[in-house]
Backbone bond lengths (Angstrom), bond angles and torsions (degrees), N, CA, C in turn:
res aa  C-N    CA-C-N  psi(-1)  N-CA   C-N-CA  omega(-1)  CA-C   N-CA-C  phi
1 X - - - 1.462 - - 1.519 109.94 -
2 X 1.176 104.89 140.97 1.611 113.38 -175.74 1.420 111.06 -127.95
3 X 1.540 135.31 111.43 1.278 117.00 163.21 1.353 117.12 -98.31
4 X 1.813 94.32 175.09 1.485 92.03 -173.47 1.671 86.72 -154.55
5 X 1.165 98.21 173.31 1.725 119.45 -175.60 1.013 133.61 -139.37
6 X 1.628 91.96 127.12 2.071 106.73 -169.68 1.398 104.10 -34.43
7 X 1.195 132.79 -49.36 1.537 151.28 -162.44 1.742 98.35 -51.80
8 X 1.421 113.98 -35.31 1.597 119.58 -161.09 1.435 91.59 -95.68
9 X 0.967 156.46 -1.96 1.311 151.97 -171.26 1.352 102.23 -91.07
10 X 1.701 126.42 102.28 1.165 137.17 -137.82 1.608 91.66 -113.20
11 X 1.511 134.37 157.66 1.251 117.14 159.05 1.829 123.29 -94.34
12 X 1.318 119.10 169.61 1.782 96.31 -162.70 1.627 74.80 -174.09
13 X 1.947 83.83 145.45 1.245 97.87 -172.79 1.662 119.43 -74.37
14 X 1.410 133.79 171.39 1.059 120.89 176.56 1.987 116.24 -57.24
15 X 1.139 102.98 -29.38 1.553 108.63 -164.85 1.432 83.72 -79.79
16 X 1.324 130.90 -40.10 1.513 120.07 -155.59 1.826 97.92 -78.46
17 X 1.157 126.35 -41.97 1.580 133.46 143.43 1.624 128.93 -13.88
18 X 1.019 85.03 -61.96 2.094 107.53 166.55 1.495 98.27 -65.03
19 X 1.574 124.34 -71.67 1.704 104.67 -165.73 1.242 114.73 -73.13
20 X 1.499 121.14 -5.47 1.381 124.20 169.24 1.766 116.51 -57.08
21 X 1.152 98.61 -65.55 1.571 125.06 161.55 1.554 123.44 -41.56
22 X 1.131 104.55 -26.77 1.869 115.71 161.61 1.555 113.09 -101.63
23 X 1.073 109.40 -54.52 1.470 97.22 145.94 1.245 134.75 -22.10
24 X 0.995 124.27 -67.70 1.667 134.51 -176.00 1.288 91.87 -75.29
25 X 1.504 142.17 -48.34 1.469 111.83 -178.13 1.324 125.41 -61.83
26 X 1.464 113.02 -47.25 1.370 113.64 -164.23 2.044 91.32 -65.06
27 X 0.843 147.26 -15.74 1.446 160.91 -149.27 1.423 91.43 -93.45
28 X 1.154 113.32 -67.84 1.768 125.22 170.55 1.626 117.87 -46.01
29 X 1.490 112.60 -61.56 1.344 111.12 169.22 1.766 126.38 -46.87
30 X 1.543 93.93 -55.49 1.911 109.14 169.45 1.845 113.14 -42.78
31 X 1.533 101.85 -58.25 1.460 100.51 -169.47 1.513 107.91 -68.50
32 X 1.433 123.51 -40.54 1.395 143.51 -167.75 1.936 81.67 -60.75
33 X 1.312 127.14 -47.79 1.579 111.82 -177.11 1.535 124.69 -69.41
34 X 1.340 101.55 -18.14 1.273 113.58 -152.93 1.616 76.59 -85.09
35 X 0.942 133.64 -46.18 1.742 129.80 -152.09 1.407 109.55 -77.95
36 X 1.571 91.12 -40.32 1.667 99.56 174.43 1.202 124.82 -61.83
37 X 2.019 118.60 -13.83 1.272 107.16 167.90 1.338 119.38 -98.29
38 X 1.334 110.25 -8.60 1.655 110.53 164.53 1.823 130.47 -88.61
39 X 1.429 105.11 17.79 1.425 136.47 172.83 1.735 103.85 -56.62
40 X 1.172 151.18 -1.39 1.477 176.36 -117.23 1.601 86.93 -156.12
41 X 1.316 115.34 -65.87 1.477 112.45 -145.03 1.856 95.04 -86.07
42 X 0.953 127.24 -34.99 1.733 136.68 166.43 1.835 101.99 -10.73
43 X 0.930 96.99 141.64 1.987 94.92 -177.68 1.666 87.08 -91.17
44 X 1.311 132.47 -58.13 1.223 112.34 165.31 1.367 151.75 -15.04
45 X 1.651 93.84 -43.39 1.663 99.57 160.85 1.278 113.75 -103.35
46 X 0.943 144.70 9.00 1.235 149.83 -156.76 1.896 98.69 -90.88
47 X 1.768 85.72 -74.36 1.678 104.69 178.17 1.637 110.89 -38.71
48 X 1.112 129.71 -59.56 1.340 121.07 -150.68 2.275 85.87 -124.49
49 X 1.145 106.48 86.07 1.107 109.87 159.14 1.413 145.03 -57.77
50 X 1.239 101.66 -42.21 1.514 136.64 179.57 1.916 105.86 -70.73
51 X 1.045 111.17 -3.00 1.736 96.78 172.21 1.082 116.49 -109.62
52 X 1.686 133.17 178.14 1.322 138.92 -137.18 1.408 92.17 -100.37
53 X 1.280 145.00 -21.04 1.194 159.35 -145.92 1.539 101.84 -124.59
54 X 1.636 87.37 125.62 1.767 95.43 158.20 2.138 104.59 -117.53
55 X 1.381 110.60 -174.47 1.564 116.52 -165.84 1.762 87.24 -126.66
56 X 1.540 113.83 134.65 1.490 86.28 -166.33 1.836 64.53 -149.73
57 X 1.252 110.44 165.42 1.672 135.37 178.81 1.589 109.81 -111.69
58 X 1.934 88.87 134.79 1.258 94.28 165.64 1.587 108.44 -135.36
59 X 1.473 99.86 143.85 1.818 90.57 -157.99 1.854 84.15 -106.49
60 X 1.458 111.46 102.14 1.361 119.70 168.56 1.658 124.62 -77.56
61 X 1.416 116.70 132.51 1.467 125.03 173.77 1.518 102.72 -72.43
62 X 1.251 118.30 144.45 1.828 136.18 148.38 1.793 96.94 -124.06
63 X 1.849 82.29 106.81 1.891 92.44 155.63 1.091 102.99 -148.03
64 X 1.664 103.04 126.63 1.201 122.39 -177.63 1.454 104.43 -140.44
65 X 1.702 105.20 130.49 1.596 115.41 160.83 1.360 129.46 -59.12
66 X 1.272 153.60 79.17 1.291 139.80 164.00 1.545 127.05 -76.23
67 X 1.655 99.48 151.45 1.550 96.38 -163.95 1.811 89.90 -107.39
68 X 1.152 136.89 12.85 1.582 119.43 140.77 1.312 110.70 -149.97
69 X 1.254 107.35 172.15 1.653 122.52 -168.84 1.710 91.78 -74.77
70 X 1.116 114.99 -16.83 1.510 89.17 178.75 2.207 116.93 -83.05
71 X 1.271 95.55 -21.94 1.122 89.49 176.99 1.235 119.33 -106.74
72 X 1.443 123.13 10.02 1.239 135.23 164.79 1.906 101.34 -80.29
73 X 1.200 106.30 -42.70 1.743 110.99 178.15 1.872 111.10 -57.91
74 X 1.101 96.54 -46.90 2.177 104.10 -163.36 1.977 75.31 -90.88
75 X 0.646 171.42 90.98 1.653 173.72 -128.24 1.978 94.86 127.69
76 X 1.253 111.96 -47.03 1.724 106.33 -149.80 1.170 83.33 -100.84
77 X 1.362 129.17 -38.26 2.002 129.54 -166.51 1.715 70.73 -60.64
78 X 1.110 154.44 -130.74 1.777 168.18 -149.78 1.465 91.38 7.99
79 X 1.656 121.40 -39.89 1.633 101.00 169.40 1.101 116.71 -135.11
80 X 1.680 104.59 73.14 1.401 135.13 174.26 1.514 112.05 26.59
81 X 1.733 111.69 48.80 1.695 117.95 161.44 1.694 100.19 -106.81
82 X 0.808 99.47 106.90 1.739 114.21 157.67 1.569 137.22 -58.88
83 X 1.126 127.65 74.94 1.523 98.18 -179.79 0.935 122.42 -79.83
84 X 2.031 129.67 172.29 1.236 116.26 166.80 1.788 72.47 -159.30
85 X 1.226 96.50 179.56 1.643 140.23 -177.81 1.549 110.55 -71.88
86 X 1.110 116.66 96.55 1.699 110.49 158.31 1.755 118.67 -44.94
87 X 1.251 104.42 -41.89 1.353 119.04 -137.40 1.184 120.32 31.71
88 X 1.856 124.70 -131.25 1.246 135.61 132.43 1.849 124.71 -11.43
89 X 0.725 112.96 -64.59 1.314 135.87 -174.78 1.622 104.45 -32.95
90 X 1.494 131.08 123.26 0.723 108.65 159.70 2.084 128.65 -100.13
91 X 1.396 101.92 -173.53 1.501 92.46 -177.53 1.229 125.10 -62.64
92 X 1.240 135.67 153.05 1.451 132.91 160.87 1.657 104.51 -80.75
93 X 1.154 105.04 154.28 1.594 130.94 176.77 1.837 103.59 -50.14
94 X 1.504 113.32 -41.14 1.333 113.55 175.20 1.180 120.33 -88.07
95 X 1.633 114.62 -12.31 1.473 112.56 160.38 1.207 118.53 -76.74
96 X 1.536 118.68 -44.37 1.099 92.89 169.71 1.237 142.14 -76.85
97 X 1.681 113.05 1.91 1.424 98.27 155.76 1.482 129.51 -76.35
98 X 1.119 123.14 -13.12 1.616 145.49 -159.24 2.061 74.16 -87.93
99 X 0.620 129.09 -97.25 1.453 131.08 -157.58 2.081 109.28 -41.48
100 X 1.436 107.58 -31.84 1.467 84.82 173.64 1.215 102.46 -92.76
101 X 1.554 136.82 2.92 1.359 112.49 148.72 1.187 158.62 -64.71
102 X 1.381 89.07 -7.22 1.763 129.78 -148.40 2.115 92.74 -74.15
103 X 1.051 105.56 129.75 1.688 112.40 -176.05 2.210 96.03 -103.14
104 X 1.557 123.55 -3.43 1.210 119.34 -178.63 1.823 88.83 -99.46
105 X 1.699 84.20 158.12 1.825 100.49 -169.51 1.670 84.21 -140.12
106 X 1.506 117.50 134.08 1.106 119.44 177.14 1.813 96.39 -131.34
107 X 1.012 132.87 122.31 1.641 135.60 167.20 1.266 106.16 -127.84
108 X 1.354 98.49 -174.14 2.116 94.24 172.76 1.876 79.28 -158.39
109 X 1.616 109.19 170.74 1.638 116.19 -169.21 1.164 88.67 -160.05
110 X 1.590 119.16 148.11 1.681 115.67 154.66 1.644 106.32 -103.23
111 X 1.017 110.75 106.42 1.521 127.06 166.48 1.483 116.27 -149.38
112 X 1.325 107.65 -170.83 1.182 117.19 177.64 1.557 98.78 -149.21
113 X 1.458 82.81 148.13 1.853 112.71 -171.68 1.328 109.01 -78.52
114 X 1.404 112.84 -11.05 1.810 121.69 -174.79 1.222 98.05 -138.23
115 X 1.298 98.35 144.46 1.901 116.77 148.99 1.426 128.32 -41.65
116 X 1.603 106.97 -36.74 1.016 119.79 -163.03 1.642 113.57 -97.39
117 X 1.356 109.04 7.03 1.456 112.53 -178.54 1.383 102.55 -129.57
118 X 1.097 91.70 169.46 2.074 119.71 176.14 1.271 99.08 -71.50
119 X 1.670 103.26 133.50 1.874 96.54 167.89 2.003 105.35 -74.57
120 X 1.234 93.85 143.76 1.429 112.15 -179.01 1.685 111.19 -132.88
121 X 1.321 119.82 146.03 1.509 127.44 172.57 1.575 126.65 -63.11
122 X 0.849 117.80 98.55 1.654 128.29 179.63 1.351 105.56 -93.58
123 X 1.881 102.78 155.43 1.380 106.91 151.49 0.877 146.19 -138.81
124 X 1.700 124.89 61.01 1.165 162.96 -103.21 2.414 94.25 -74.07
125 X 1.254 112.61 120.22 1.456 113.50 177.11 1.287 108.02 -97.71
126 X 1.299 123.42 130.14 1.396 97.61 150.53 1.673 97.02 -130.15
127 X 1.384 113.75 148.78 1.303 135.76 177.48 1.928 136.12 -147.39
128 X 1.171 95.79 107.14 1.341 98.13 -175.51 1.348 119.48 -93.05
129 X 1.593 102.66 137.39 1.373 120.62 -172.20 1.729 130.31 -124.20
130 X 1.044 118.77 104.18 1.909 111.86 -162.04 1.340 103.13 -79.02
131 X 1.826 101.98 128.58 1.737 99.43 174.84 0.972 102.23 -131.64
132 X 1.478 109.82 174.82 2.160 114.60 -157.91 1.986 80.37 -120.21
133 X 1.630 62.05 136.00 1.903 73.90 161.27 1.361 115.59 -142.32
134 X 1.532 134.02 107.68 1.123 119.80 -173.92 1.835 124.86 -72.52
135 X 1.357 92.79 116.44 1.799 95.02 -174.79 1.364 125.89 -97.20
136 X 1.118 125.97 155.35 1.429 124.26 -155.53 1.765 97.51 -87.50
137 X 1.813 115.51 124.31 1.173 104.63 162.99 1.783 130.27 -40.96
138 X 1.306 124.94 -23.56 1.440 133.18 175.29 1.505 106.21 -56.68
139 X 1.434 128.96 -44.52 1.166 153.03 -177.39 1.796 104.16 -64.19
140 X 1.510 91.46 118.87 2.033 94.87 176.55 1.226 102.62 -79.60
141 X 1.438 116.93 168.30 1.468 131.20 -169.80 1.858 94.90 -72.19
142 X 1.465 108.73 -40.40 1.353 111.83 178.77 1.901 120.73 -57.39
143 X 1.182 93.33 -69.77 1.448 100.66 159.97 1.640 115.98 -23.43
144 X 0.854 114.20 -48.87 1.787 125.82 -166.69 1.069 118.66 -74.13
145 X 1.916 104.96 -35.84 1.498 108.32 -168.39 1.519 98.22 -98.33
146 X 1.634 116.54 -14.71 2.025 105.97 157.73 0.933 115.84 -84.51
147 X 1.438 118.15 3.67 1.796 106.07 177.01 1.331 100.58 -100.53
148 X 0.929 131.97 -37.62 1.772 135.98 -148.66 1.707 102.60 -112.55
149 X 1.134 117.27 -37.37 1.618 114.26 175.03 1.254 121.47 -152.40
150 X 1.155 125.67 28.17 1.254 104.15 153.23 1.596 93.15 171.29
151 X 1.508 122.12 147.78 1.214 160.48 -144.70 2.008 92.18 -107.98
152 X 1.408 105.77 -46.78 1.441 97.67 -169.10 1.378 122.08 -97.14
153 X 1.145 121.44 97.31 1.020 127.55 -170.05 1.584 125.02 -96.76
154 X 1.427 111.33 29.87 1.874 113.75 -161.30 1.064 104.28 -98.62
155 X 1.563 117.49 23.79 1.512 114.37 156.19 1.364 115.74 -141.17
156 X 1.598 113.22 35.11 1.736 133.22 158.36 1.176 91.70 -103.82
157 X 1.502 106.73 165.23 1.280 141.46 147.04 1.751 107.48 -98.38
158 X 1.372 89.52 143.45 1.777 84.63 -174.01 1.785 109.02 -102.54
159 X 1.412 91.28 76.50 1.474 90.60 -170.49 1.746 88.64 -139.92
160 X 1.466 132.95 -175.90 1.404 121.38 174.19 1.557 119.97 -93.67
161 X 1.403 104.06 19.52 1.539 112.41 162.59 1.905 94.95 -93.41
162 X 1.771 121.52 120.12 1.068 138.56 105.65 1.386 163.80 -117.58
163 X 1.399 121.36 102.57 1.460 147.85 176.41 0.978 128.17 -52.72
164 X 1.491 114.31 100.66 2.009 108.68 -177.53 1.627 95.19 -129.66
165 X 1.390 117.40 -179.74 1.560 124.54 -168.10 1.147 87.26 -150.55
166 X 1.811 112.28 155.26 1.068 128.37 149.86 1.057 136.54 -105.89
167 X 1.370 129.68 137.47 1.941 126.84 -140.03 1.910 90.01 -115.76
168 X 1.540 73.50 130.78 1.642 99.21 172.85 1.388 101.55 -97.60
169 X 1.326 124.26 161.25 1.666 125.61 169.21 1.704 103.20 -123.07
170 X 1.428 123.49 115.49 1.321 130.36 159.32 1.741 113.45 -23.03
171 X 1.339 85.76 -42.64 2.404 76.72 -179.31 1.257 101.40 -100.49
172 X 1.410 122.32 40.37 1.890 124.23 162.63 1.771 87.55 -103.07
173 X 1.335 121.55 -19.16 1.712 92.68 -174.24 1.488 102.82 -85.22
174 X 1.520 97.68 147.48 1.167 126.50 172.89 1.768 122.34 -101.75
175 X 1.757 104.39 151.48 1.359 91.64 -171.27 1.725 99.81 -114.28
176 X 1.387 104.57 130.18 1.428 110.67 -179.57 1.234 129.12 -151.47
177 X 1.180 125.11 130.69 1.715 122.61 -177.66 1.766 129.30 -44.35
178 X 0.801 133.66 146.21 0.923 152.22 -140.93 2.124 90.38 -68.71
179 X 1.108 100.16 -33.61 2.089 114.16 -164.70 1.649 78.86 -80.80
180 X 1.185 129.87 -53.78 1.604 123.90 -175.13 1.026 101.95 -53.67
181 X 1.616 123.23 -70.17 1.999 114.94 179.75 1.408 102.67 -21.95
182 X 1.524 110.81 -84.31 1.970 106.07 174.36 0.623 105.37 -21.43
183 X 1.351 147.42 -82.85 1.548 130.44 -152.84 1.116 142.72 -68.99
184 X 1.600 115.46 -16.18 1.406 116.90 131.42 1.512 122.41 -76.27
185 X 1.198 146.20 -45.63 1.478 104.63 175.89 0.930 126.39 -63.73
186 X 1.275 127.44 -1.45 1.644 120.29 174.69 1.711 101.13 -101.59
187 X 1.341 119.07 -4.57 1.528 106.86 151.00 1.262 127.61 -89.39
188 X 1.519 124.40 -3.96 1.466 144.07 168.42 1.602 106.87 -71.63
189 X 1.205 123.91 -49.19 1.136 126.86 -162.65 1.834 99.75 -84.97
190 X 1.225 118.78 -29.99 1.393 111.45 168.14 1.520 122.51 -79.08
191 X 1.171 113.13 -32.93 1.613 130.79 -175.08 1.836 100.82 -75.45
192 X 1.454 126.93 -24.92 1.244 135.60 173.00 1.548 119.69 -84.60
193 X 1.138 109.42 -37.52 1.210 122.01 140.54 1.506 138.76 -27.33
194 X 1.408 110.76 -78.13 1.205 116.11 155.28 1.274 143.74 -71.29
195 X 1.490 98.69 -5.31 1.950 114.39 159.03 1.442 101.37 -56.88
196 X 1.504 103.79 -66.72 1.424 105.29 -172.24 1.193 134.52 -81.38
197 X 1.272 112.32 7.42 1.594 114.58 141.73 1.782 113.12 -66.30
198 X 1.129 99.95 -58.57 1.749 109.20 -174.34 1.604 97.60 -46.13
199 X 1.507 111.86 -48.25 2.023 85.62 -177.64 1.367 116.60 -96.09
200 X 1.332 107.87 9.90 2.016 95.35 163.56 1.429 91.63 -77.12
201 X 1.390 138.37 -35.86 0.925 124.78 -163.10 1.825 119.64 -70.72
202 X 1.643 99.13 -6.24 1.943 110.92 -169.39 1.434 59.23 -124.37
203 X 0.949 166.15 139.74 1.718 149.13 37.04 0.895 111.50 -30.24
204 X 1.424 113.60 166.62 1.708 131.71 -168.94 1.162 98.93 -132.69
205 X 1.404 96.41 136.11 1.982 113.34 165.05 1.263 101.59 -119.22
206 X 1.554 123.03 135.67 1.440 144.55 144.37 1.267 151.70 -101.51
207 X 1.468 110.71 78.78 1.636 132.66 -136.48 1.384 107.08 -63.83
208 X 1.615 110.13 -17.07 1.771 130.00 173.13 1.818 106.26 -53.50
209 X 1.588 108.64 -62.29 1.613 94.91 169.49 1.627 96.57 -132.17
210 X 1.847 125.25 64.85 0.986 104.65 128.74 1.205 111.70 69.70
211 X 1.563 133.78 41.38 1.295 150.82 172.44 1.159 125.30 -156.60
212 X 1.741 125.15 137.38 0.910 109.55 154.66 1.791 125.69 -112.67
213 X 1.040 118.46 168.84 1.714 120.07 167.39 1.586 136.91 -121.28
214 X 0.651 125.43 -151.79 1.298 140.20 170.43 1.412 142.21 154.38
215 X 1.462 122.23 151.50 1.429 127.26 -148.30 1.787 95.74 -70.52
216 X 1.245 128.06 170.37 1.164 136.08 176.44 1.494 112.60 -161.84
217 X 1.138 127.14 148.90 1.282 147.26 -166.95 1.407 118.27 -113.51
218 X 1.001 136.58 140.78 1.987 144.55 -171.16 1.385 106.82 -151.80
219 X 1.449 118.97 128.52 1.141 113.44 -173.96 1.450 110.07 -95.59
220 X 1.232 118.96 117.10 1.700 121.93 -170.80 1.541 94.69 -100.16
221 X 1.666 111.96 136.30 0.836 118.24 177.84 1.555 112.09 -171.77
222 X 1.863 102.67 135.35 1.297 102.43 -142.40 1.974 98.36 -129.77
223 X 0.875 124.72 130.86 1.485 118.79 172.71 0.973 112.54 -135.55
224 X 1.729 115.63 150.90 1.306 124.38 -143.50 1.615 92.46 -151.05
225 X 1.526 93.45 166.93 2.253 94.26 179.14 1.456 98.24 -107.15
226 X 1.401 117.60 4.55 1.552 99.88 -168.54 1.458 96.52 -167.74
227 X 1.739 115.56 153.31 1.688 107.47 -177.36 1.597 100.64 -51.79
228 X 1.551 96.89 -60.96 1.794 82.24 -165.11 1.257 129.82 -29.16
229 X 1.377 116.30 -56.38 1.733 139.70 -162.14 1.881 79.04 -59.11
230 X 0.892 131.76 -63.44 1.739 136.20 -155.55 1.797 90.42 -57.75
231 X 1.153 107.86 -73.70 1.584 93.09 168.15 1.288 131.29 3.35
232 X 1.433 98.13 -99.26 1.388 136.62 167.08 1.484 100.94 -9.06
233 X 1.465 111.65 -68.99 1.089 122.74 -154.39 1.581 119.87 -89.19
234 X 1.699 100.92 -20.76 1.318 103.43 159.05 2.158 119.55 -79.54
235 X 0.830 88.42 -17.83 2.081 111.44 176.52 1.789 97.08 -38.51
236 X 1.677 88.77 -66.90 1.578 116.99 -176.59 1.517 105.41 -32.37
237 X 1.258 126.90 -59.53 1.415 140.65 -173.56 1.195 126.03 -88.99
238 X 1.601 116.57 1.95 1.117 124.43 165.47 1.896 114.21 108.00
239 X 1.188 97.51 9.28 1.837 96.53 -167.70 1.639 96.97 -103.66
240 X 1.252 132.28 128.24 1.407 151.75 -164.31 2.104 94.96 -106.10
241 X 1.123 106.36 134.14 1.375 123.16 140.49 1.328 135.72 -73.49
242 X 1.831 132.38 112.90 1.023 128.55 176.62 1.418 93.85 -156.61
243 X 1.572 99.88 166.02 1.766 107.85 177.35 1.405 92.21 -95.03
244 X 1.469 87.37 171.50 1.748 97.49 -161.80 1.917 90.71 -100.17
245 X 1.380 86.23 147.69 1.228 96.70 176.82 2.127 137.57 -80.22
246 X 0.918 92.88 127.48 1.488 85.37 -178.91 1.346 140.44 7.94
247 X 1.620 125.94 103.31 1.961 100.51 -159.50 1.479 111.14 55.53
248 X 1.546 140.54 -5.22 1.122 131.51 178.12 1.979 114.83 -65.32
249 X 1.021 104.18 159.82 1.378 106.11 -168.37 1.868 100.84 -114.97
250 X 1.365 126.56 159.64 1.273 125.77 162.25 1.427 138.70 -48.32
251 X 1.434 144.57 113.96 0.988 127.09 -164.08 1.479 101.55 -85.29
252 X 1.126 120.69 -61.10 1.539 131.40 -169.25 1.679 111.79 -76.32
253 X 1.619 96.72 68.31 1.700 90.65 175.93 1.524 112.23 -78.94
254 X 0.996 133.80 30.34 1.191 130.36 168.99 1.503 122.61 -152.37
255 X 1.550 99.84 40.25 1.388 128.29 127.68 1.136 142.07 -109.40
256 X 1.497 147.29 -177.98 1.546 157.96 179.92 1.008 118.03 -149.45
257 X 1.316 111.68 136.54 1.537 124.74 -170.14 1.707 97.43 -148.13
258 X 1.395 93.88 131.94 1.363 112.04 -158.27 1.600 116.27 -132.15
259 X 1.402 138.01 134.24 1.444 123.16 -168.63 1.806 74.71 -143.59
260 X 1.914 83.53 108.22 1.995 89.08 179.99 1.298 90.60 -84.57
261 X 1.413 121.31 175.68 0.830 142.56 -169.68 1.424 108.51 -170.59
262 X 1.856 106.16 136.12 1.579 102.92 170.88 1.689 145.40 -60.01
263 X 1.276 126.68 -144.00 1.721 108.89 168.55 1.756 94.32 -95.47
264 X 1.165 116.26 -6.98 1.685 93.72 176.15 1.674 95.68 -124.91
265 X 1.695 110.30 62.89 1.076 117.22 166.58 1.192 130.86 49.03
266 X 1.784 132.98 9.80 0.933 147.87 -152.61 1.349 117.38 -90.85
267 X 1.398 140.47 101.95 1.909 112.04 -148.72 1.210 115.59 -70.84
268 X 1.085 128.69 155.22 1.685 123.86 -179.54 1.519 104.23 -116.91
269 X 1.615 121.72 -37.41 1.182 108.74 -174.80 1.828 101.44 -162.28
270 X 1.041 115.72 171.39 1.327 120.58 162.36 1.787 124.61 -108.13
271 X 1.158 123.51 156.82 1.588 101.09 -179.84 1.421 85.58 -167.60
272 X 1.707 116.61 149.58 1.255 134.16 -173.84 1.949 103.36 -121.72
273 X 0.959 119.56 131.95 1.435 118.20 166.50 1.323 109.91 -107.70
274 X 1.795 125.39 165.21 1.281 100.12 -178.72 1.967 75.00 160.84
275 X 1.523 92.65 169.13 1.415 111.66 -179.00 1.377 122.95 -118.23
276 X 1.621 118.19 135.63 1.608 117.02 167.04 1.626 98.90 -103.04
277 X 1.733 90.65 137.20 1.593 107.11 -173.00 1.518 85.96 -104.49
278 X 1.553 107.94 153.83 1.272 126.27 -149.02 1.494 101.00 -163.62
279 X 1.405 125.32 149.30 1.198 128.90 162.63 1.311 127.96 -140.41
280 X 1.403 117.94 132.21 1.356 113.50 -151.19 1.764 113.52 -129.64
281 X 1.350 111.00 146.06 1.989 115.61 -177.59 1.504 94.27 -56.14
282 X 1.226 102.60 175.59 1.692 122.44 173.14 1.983 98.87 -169.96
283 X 1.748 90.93 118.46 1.624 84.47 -178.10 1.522 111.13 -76.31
């Protein structure tokens, strides 16, 4: 379950709508590669090597325009996003971490998508959702990723080596005391928690060979004495260093990157929080 709040429903221009919406795809395609090359490391495939079948991820977009908040609301309950009312009220410390993790964007704009029409009020969703698809070892990693997500392939090789990374941005680290670090990993370890309740609860059955699965969560987490060393060590696992690009937005909202620092600001260490997606049998 995911909530979210009337209050966050931001307004945005039609064009800013459109690069949102390409945004989130090419975002979908990238991560959807990145997973597919760590499909090896899955406890699912791991355990039973010897069968024809591997469990491989596809990280699917939902964007859809709605023309009221009411059917934009009974639309998000279908993938267990909740809204409700802040009002008055302000956030809790765990909401607000739950909300900058949040990978769904809900706005609304009065424009129009054509020349030829009246501007009208939308409320543009976008929401990403990871689904298991079991693929046939015969099947190349390439093959899979033009059949199942994506058409563009001019930066694969069409062989069963595919390699994608996930991009960190230098101005995502944050500077925080050492009692803040605590307080996110001990909101990591609860928030992981309750992921993986939420997908035993969507498990998957596949009546083709007679299994079911489900998504699972690992809390990866890496600390370092210095940016470089954090690098380095995020490289290993696939996470790239770059500055974020112009108006660019975060890719990895559901990581943390942290540069503690003492009471006279002095750094002591670096540390990244963040999740390994995993997929697992269920008899």
């Amino acid at each position: 379950m995911q909530r979210l709040y009337i209050e966050d429903i931001k307004e945005m221009s039609i064009q800013s709508v459109l690069e949102l919406n390409e945004w989130y795809k090419k975002l979908g395609e990238k991560e959807s590669c990145y997973l597919l090359d760590k499909k090896n490391f899955f406890t699912a495939n791991r355990t039973k090597q010897n069968q024809e079948y591997e469990f491989v991820f596809r990280k699917r977009l939902y964007f859809y325009p709605f023309n009221t908040l009411g059917e934009l609301t009974e639309y998000a309950t279908k993938h267990k996003c909740y809204f409700e009312y802040r009002g008055s009220n302000e956030f809790t410390k765990e909401q607000e971490k739950e909300r900058e993790m949040s990978f769904t964007t809900v706005s609304f704009c009065k424009d129009s998508f054509s020349e030829t029409h009246e501007d009208t009020l939308i409320y543009p969703f976008y929401h990403f959702e990871m689904e298991i698809i079991p693929k046939a070892k015969t099947s190349s990693d390439y093959d899979f990723f033009k059949e199942y997500i994506s058409d563009d392939t001019q930066n694969l090789a069409p062989s069963d080596e595919v390699q994608c990374v996930r991009s960190l941005f230098y101005e995502d680290i944050e500077i925080v005391t050492t009692k803040n670090a605590e307080e996110w990993q001990k909101f990591y370890d609860q928030w992981i928690q309750k992921q993986n309740a939420h997908f035993l609860d969507r498990k998957e059955y596949y009546p083709n060979i007679n299994q079911a699965v489900a998504i699972q969560y690992h809390k990866l987490e890496i600390q370092a004495f210095s940016q470089e060393e954090l690098e380095m060590e995020l490289k290993k696992v696939g996470y790239l260093f770059s500055h974020k690009p112009e108006n660019g937005w975060t890719e990895q909202r559901n990581t943390k990157l942290f540069k503690i620092v003492d009471e006279a600001s002095k750094p002591i260490s670096y540390l990244f929080l963040g999740v390994r997606e995993d997929i697992i049998e269920l008899s």
